[in-house]
ROFITOR-55021 format. One line per 10 residues: number of its first residue (from 1); their letters; for each residue x, y, z of C-alpha. Coordinates in steps of 0.5 Angstrom, whole numbers, plus 500, padded with zeros to 3 digits. Last residue first. Layout:
N
NUM> a> X:Y:Z  ...
//
This chain:
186
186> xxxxxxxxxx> 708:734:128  715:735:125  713:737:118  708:742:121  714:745:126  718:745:118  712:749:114  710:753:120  718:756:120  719:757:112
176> xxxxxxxxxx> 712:760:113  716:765:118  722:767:114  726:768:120  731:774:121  735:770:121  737:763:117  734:756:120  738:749:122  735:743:120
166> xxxxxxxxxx> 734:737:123  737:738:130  741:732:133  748:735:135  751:735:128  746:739:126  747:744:131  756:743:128  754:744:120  748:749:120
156> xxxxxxxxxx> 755:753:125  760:751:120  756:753:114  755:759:117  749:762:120  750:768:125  742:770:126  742:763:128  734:758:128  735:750:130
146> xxxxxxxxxx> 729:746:129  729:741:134  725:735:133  724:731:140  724:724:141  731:725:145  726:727:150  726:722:155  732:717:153  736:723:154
136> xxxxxxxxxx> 742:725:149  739:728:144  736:733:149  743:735:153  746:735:146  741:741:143  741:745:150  748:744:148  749:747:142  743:752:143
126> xxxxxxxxxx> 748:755:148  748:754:156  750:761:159  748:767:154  745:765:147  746:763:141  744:757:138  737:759:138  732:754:138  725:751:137
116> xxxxxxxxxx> 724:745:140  719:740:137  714:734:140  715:737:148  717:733:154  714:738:159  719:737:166  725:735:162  725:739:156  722:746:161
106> xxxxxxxxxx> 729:745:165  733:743:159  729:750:157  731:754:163  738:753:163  739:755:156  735:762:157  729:765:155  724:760:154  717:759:152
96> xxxxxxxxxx> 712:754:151  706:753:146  701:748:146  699:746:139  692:744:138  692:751:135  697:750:130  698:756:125  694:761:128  699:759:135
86> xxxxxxxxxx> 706:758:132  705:766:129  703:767:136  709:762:140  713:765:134  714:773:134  712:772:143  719:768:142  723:774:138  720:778:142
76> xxxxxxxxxx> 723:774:148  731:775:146  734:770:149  731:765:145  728:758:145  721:756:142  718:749:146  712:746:142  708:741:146  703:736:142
66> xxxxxxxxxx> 697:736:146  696:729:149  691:725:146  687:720:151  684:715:146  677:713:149  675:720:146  676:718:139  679:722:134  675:724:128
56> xxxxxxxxxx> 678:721:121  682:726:117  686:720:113  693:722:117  690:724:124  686:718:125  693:714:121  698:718:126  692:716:132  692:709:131
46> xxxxxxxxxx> 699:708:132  699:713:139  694:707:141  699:702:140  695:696:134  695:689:135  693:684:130  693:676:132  697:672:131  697:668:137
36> xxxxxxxxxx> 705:670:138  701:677:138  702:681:131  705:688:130  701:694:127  702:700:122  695:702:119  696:703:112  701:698:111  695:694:107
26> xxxxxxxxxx> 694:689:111  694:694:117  688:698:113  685:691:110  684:689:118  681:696:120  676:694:115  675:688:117  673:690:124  667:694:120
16> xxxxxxxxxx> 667:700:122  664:705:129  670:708:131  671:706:137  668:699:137  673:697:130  679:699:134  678:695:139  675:689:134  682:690:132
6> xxxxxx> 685:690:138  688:695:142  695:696:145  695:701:150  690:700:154  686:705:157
//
């Protein structure tokens, strides 16, 4: 599948007016960039957040990846607790798991997961680094990361924020915060 699509691509697909999937671009509904002949191109991945965003079905010629979400923690009820809770809640979601630091940058960088759910303590590689090594890499530094601790402190929420995360969560979770914010990044 090509990855830019042409108006009259896109009209095809979803059986519309050509017109009509000009007046979205037109009106910044629909986010497109322009050939230097003028003409209206839309990626893939642009036209699927406004499918998503309006409601509309997706159309099978676009190949849609799951969204990939990582829970991290040492203690693996606590990944079991949020990978069901995470899985009611988003069921087009896939759902990986890991236990240690290492095994999650090797998860990071062979899955590429949408959002990363992480501990910030945890033996051998901590949330800080796991947090670091996934900002600082071109593959996945698209990745949210929700940082969770059951030490939080000022200059922990601080430091794993300075690393890249987009919110740093209190232990023992509150669990509707949680799906509020992995809905939030996805």
């Amino acid at each position: 599948m090509a990855k830019n699509l042409s108006t009259f691509t896109i009209a095809e697909m979803l059986r519309v007016d050509p017109g009509s999937v000009a007046n979205w671009i037109d009106q910044g509904l629909l986010r497109a960039h322009r050939t230097p002949g003028g003409h209206r191109r839309v990626v893939a991945d642009d036209l699927v957040v406004f499918l998503r965003g309006h409601d509309m079905p997706i159309p099978p010629e676009i190949r849609v990846a799951p969204i990939r979400v990582l829970v991290v923690d040492d203690e693996p009820a606590i990944t079991k607790l949020v990978a069901r809770a995470l899985a009611e809640a988003h069921p087009q979601c896939e759902v990986l798991e890991a236990h240690d630091g290492f095994r999650a940058g090797t998860i990071v960088a062979t899955s590429k997961p949408d959002v990363v759910i992480l501990d910030l303590r945890m033996p051998g590689m901590d949330g800080f680094e796991v947090c670091s090594l996934i900002k600082s890499q071109e593959g996945t530094r698209h990745a949210e990361v929700l940082a969770m601790t059951a030490y939080p402190s000022p200059e922990n929420e601080k430091k794993i924020l300075d690393c890249g995360a987009r919110v740093c969560l209190a232990k023992p979770l509150d669990m509707d915060k949680l799906l509020q914010e992995v809905a939030a990044s996805i």
